[in-house]
SERO-4910 file (N, C-alpha, C, O; in steps of 0.05 Angstrom, whole numbers):
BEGIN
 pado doro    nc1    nc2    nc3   cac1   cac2   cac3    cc1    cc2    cc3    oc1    oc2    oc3
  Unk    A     17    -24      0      0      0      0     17     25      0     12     45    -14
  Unk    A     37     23     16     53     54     15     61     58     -7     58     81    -17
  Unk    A     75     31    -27     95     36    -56     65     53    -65     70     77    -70
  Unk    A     35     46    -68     20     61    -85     16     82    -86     14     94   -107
  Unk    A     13     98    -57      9    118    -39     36    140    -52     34    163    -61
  Unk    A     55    124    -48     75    146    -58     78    147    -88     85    169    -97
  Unk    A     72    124   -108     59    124   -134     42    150   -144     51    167   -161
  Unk    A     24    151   -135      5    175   -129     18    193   -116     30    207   -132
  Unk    A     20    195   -105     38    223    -99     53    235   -118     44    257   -124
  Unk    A     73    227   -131     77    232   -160     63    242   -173     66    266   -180
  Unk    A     38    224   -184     18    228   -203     10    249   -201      9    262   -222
  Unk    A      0    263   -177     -6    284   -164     13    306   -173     14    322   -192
  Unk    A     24    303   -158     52    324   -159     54    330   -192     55    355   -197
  Unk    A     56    315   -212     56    318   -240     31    337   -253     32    360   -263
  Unk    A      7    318   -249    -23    346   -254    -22    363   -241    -44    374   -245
  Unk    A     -9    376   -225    -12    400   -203     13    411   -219      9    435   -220
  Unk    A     33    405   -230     56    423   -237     49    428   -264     55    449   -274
  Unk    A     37    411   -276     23    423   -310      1    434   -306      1    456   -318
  Unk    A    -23    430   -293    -44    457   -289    -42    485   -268    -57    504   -270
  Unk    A    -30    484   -257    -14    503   -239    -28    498   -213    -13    493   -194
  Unk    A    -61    498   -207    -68    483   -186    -98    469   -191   -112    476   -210
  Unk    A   -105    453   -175   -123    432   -176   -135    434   -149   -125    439   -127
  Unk    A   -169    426   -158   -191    427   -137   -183    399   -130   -177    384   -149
  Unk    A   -183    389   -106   -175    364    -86   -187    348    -91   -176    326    -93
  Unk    A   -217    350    -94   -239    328    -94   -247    324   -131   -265    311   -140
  Unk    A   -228    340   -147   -226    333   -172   -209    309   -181   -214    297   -202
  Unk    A   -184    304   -161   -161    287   -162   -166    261   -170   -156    256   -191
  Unk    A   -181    239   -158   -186    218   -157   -198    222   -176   -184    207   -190
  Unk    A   -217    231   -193   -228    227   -215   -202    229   -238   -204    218   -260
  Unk    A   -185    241   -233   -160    262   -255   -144    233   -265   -134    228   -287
  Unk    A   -146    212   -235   -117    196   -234   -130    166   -240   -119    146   -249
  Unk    A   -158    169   -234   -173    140   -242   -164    127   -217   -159    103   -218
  Unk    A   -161    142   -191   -152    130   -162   -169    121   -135   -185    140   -134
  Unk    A   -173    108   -118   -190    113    -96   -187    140    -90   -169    154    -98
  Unk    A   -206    147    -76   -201    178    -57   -186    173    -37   -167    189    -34
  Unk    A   -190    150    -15   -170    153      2   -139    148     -7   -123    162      5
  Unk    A   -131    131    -27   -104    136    -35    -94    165    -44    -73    174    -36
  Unk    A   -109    176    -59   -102    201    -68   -111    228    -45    -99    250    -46
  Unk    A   -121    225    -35   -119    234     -1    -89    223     10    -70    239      9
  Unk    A    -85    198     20    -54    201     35    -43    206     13    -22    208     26
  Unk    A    -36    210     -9    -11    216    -24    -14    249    -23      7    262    -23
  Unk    A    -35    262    -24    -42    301    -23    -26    296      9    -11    315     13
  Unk    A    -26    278     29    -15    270     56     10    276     60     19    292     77
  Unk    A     24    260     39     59    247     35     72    283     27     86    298     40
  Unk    A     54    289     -7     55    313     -7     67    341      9     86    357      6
  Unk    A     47    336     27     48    368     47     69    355     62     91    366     59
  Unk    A     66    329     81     91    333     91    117    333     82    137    335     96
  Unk    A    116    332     58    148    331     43    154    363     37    175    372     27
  Unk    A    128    382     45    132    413     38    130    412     17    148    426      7
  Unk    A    115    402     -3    113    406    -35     98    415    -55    102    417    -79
  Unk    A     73    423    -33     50    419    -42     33    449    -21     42    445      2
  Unk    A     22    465    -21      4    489    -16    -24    484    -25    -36    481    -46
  Unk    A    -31    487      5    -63    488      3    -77    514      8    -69    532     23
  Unk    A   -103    514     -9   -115    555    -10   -138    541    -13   -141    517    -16
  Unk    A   -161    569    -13   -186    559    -17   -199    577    -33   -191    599    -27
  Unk    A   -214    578    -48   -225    594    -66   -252    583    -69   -260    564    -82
  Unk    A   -271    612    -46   -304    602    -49   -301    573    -29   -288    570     -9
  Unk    A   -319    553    -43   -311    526    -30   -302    504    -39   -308    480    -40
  Unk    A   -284    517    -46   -264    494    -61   -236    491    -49   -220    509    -55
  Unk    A   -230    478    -36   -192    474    -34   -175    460    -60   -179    441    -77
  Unk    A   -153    479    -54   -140    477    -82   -113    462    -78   -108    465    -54
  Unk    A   -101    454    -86    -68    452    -79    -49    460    -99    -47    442   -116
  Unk    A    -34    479   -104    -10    479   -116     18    468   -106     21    458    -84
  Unk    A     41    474   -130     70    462   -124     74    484   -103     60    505   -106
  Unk    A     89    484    -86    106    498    -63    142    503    -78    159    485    -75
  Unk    A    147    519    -88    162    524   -108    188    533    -82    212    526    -88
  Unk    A    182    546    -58    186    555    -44    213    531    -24    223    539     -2
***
């Protein structure tokens, strides 16, 4: 389960660096993934500092942390 988790995380990390940012609950549909996998990998993400979360209206977003 983790090799996938961090699989996705990638995947992630890849659509978020070519669209600049992405609605969260759009993801799992984007990657053809469970939600909870693609939930802990947005997980692996933040804690690796890679990843920035915002909200716009009611949507959370995540972009790359370039920073």
């Amino acid at each position: 389960m983790k090799h996938l988790i961090g699989e996705t995380a990638g995947r992630i990390w890849q659509v978020v660096a070519e669209r600049g940012e992405v609605n969260i609950s759009s993801l799992p549909k984007m990657l053809d993934e469970k939600s909870q996998v693609v939930y802990q990998g947005l997980g692996w993400l933040a804690r690796e500092e890679k990843i920035n979360y915002h909200t716009k209206g009611k949507q959370t977003l995540v972009s790359i942390d370039y920073g």
